[in-house]
C-alpha positions in Angstrom: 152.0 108.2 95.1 150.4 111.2 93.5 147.2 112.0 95.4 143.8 112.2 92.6 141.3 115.3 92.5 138.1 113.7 94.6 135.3 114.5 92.0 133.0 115.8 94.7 133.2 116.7 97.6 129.9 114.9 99.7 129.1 113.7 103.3 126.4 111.3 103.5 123.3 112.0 105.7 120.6 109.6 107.0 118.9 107.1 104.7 115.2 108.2 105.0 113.4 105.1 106.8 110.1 104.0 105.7 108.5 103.9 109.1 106.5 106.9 109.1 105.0 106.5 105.8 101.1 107.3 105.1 99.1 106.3 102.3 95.7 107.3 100.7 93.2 106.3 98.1 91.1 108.0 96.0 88.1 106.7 94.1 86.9 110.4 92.7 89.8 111.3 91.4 91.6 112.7 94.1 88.6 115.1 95.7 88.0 113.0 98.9 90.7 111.1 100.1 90.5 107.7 102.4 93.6 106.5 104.4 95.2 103.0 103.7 95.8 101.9 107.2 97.9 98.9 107.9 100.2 99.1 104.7 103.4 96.9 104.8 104.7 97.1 101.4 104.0 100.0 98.1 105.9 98.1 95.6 108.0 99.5 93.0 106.9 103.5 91.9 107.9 105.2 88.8 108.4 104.4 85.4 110.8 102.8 82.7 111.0 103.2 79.3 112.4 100.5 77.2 115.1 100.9 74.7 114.2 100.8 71.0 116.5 100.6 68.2 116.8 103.4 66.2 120.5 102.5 63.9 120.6 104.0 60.9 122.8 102.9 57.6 124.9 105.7 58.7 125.9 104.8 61.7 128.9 103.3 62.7 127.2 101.4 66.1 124.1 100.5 66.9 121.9 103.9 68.3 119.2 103.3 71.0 116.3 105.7 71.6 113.9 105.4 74.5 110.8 103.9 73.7 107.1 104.0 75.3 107.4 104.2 79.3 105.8 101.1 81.1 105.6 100.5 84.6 106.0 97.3 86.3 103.2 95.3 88.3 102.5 96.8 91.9 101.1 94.9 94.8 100.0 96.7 97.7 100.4 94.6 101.0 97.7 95.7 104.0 97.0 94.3 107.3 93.9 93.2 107.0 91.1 95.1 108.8 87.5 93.8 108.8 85.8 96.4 110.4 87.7 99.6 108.4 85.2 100.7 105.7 88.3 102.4 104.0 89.4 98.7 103.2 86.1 97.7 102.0 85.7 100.8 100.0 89.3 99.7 98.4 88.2 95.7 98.0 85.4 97.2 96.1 87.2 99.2 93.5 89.5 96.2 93.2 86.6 93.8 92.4 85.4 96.2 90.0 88.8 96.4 88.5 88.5 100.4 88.7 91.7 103.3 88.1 92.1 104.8 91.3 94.1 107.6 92.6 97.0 106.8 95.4 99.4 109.3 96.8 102.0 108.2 99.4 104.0 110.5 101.4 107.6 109.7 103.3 108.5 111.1 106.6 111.0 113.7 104.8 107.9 115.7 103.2 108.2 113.6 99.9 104.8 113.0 98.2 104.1 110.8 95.3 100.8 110.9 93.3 99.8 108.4 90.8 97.0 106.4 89.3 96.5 102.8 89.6 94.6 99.9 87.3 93.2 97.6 90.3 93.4 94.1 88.9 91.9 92.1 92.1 92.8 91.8 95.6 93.7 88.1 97.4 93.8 87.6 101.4 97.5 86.3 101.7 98.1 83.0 103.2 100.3 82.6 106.2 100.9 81.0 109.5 99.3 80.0 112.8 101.0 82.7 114.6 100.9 85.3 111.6 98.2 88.2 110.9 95.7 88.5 108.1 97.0 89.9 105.1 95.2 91.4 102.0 97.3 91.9 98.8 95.7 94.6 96.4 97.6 93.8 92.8 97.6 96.6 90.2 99.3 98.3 87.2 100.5 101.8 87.4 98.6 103.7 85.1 99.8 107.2 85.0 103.3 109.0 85.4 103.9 109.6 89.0 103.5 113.2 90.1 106.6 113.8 92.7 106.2 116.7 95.2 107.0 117.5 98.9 103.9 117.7 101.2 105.4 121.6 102.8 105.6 123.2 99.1 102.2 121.5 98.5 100.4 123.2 101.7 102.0 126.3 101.2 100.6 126.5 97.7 97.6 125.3 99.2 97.1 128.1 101.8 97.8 130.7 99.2 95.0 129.6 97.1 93.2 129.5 100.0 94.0 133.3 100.8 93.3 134.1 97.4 90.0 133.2 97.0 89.0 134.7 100.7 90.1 137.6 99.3 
């Protein structure tokens, strides 16, 4: 049997796990930033753009372009904390239906930054022996912003130096 040419040659490393991940709000557009303490689940982050048709008489199959990019609807899952003012400060915003900022960072360095349409908040219901839960619903309302926190801090400590200068 006639051995095939691999296509690449790769050795898998470790999965990044989730444990480890932190998460912050902003209501000011990103100048002051408040932790979101007790998170359980993010949701879905990024965006999609649907196909749209775009087959002319010419064509000899159909022809698909890609359309407007949408995201889908995100719900935030939180431990529910009755004494953290950074969760009231968040139930706020969500009452008032506000756009705030929210940037989560992996344990591998890997930030994401993006804006989010709060639509409400609901406590979740559960069981006698389970914990309070708050759900924060919301629509992704800006293209994510992907970084890595190391790059970020370096840039931000030659700014820094700059302006010391």
């Amino acid at each position: 049997m006639a051995k095939h040419t691999q296509l690449y040659d790769y050795k898998a490393k470790e999965p990044v796990l989730l444990g480890g991940t932190h998460s912050q709000f902003s209501t000011d557009d990103g100048v002051t930033w408040l932790p979101l303490k007790g998170a359980q689940e993010l949701g879905d982050i990024g965006d999609i753009a649907e196909s749209v048709e775009c087959t002319t008489i010419d064509d000899d199959r159909k022809v698909y372009c890609g359309g407007l990019k949408d995201s889908a609807e995100k719900e935030l899952t939180i431990y529910y904390y009755d004494d953290d003012d950074d969760q009231r400060a968040l139930i706020a915003a969500a009452e008032a239906q506000q756009t705030v900022r929210i940037r989560h960072q992996w344990p591998n360095g890997t930030r994401a930054t993006y804006d989010l349409k709060l639509l409400g908040y609901q406590i979740m219901s559960g069981s006698a022996d389970g914990f309070m839960q708050l759900k924060v619903s919301g629509r992704q309302a800006s293209d994510v912003v992907w970084s890595n926190a190391d790059a970020a801090e370096q840039t931000q400590t030659q700014t820094d130096e700059q302006e010391g200068e």
